[in-house]
C-alpha positions in Angstrom: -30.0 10.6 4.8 -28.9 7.4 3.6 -29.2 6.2 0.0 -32.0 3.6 -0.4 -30.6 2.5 -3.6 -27.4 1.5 -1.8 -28.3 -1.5 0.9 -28.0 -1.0 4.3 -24.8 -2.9 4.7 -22.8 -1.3 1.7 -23.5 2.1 3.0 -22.4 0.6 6.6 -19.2 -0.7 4.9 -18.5 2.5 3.2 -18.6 4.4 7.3 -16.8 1.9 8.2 -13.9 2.9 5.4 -14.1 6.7 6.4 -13.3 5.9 10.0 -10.1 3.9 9.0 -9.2 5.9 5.7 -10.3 9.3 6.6 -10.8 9.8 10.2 -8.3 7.4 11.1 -10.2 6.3 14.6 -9.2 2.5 13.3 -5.7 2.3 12.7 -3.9 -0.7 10.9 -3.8 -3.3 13.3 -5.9 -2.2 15.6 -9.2 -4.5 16.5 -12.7 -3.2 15.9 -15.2 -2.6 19.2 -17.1 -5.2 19.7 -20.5 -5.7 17.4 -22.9 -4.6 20.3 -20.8 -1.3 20.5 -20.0 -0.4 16.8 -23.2 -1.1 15.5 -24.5 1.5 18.2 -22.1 3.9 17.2 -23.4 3.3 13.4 -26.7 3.3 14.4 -27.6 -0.1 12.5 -28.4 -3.6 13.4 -25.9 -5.9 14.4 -26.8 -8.0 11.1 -25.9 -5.2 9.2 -22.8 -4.7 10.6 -21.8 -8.2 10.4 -22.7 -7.6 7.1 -20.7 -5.1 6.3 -18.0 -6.3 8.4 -18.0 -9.1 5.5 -17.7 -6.8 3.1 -14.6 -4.9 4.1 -13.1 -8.4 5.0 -13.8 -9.4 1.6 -12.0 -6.4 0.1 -8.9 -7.2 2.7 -9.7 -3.9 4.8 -10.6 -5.6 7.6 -9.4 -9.5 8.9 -11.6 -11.5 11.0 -10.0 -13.6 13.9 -12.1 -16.3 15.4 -12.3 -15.8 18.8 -10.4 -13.1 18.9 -12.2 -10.2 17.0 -12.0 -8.3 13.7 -9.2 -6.1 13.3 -8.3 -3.5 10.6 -5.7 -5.1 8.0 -1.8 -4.3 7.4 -2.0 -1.4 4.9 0.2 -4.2 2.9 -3.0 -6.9 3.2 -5.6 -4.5 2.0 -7.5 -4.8 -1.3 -5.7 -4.6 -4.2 -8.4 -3.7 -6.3 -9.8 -0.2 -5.2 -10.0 0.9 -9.0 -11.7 -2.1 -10.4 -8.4 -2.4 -12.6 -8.4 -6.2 -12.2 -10.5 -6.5 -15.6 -7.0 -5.8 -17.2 -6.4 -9.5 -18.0 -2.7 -8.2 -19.8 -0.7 -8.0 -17.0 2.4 -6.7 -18.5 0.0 -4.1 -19.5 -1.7 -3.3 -16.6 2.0 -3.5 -14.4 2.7 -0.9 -17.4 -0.1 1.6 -16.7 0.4 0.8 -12.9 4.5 2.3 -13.4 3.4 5.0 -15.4 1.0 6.3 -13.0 3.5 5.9 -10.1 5.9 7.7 -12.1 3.6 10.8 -12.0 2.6 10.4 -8.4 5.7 8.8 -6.1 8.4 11.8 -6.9 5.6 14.5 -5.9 4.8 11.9 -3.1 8.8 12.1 -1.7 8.6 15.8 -2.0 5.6 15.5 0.1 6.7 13.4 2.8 10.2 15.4 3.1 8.1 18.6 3.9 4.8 17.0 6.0 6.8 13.8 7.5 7.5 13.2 11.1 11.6 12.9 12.0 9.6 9.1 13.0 7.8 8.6 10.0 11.4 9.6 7.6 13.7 7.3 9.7 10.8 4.3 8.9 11.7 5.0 5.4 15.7 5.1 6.1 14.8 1.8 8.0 13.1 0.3 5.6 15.7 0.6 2.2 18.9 -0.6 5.5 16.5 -3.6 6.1 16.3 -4.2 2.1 19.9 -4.1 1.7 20.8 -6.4 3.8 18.1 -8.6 2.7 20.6 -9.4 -0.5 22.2 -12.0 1.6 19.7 -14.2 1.5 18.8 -17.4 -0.6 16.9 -16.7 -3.7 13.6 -17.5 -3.3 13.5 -16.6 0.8 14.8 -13.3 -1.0 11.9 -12.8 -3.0 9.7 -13.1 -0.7 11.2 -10.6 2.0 11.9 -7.7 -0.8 8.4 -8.5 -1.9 7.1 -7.3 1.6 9.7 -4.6 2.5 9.3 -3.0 -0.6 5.5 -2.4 0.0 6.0 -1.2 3.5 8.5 1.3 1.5 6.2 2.8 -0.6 3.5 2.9 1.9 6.2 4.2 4.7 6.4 6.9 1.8 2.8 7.6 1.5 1.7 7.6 4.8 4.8 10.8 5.8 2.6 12.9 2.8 -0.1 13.3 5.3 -2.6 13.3 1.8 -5.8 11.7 2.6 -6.6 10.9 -0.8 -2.5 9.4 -1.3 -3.4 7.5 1.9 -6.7 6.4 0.2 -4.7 4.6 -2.7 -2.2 2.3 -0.1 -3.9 -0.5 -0.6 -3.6 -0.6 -4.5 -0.3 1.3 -4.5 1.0 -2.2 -2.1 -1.0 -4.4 -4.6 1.1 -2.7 -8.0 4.4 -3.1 -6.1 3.8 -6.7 -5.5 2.1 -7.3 -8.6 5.9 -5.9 -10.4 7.9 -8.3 -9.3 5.2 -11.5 -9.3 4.7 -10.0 -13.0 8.9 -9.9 -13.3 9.0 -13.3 -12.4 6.4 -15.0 -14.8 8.6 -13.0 -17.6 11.7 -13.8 -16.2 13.1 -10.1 -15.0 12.6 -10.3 -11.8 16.6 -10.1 -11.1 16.6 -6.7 -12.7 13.1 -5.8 -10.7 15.1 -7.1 -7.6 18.3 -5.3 -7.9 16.2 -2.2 -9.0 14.5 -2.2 -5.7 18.2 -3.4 -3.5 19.5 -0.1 -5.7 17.4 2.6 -5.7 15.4 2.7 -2.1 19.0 3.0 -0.2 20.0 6.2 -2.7 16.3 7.7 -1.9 16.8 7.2 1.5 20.0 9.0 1.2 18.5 11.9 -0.2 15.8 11.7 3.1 18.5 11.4 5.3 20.0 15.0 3.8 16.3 15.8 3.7 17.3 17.2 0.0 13.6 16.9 -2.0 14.8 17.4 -5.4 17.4 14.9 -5.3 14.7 12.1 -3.6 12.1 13.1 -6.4 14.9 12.0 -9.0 16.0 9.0 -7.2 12.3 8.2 -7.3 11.9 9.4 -10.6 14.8 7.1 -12.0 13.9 4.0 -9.7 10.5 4.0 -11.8 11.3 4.5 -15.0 14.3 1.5 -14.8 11.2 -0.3 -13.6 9.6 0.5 -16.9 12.7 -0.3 -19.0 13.2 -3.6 -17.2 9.2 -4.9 -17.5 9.7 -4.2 -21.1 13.7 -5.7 -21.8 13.3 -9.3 -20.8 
C-alpha cells in the first residue's frame, strides 16, 4: 500500500531506484522502456512517471535524451548527494569525514571483491590502475581531468566486484567524494600530491588483485587513504 504522505511521483521514483540499485533490471547505460510500458509495469499514470522520471534525472540517476529516450546514468554521473552531506559548506572538512569513512569501508570493500569478484570484474580493476599509469604522460590539466574519471571508475570497479547491495547503493556518492578530493586538492593547492597518490597507489592494489592476496590489497588500500588524509591536511 502506498504511502499517502509521500506523492505519487516520489514513491514512483523511489521503484524506479530499486529496479536499478537493487534489482538491477536497469543497468548503467541502459535506456528505460518506453513511458506507455513502464508506467504499466508501475501501475501509475504516465504523468507520474514523467514525473518521477524528473526526479531521478534531477538527482543524476537517470539522463534524459531528446529524441532518443531516458537512460540510466554512468554510475560516475549519478548524484552526489545520496546522504544530504552537501549542507557541509567546509569542504576540507567534509573531503575529511568523506576519507575517514572510506578508510573504514574501501579495505573491507578489496577483501570483498577478492572473494565475491568475477576473474571479469578483477581484471577491470587491473585495467583501470594500467590505464592510470599511463595517463602520467599527459599535459597537466588534460591529466587532471582523465585521473579525475579513471579514478572513480576505480573505486566503483572496486565496489561493484563486492556484490554488497547496500556498497553498490553508495556508488554514486563514493564517485562524487573521489572527485570532490582532488577538485578540493586543487582549490588548496595539493592536488600534485592527490595526483601522484592516486598514479601510486591503484597500480600496487592492483598488484595485490593480480596475486589475488586480500591482506596485502586491504593495506595498499588502507595506506592509499590515509596518505590522502595526510596530504588534504599538509598543503
Amino acid at each position: 500500500m502506498k504511502n499517502e504522505f509521500i506523492p505519487a511521483s516520489q514513491v514512483a521514483a523511489n521503484e524506479l531506484s530499486d529496479m536499478i540499485f537493487l534489482q538491477k533490471i536497469y543497468k548503467p547505460n541502459e535506456k528505460l522502456p518506453n513511458e506507455h510500458e513502464l508506467s504499466a509495469q508501475l501501475g501509475i499514470s504516465r504523468a507520474t512517471l514523467r514525473e518521477a522520471i524528473k526526479l531521478l534525472a534531477a538527482k543524476g540517476i537517470l539522463t534524459i535524451k531528446r529524441g532518443s529516450g531516458t537512460f540510466v546514468s554512468p554510475l560516475e554521473d549519478q548524484a552526489a548527494d545520496v546522504f544530504g552531506v552537501t549542507y557541509l559548506k567546509d569542504k576540507v572538512k567534509l573531503i575529511n569525514s568523506w576519507f575517514e569513512f572510506r578508510l573504514i569501508l574501501e579495505p573491507s570493500c578489496i577483501r570483498l571483491a577478492i572473494q565475491n569478484g568475477t576473474p571479469q570484474e578483477l581484471q577491470e580493476i587491473i585495467d583501470s590502475a594500467k590505464r592510470m599509469e599511463a595517463l602520467n604522460i599527459l599535459e597537466k590539466d588534460v591529466q587532471k581531468e582523465a585521473i579525475i574519471k579513471e579514478d572513480q571508475l576505480f573505486h566503483i570497479a572496486i565496489a561493484t566486484a563486492t556484490h554488497n547491495d547496500i556498497i553498490q547503493l553508495i556508488m554514486p556518492s563514493l564517485a562524487a567524494a573521489v572527485k570532490d578530493s582532488i577538485i578540493t586538492a586543487t582549490q588548496i593547492g595539493t592536488d600534485v600530491k592527490s595526483i601522484d597518490n592516486a598514479l601510486t597507489y591503484h597500480g600496487k592494489i592492483a598488484e595485490f588483485i593480480e596475486m589475488r592476496d586480500a591482506d596485502g590489497a586491504a593495506m595498499a588500500m588502507h595506506y592509499h587513504l590515509a596518505k590522502g588524509i595526510r596530504d588534504l591536511n599538509t598543503p
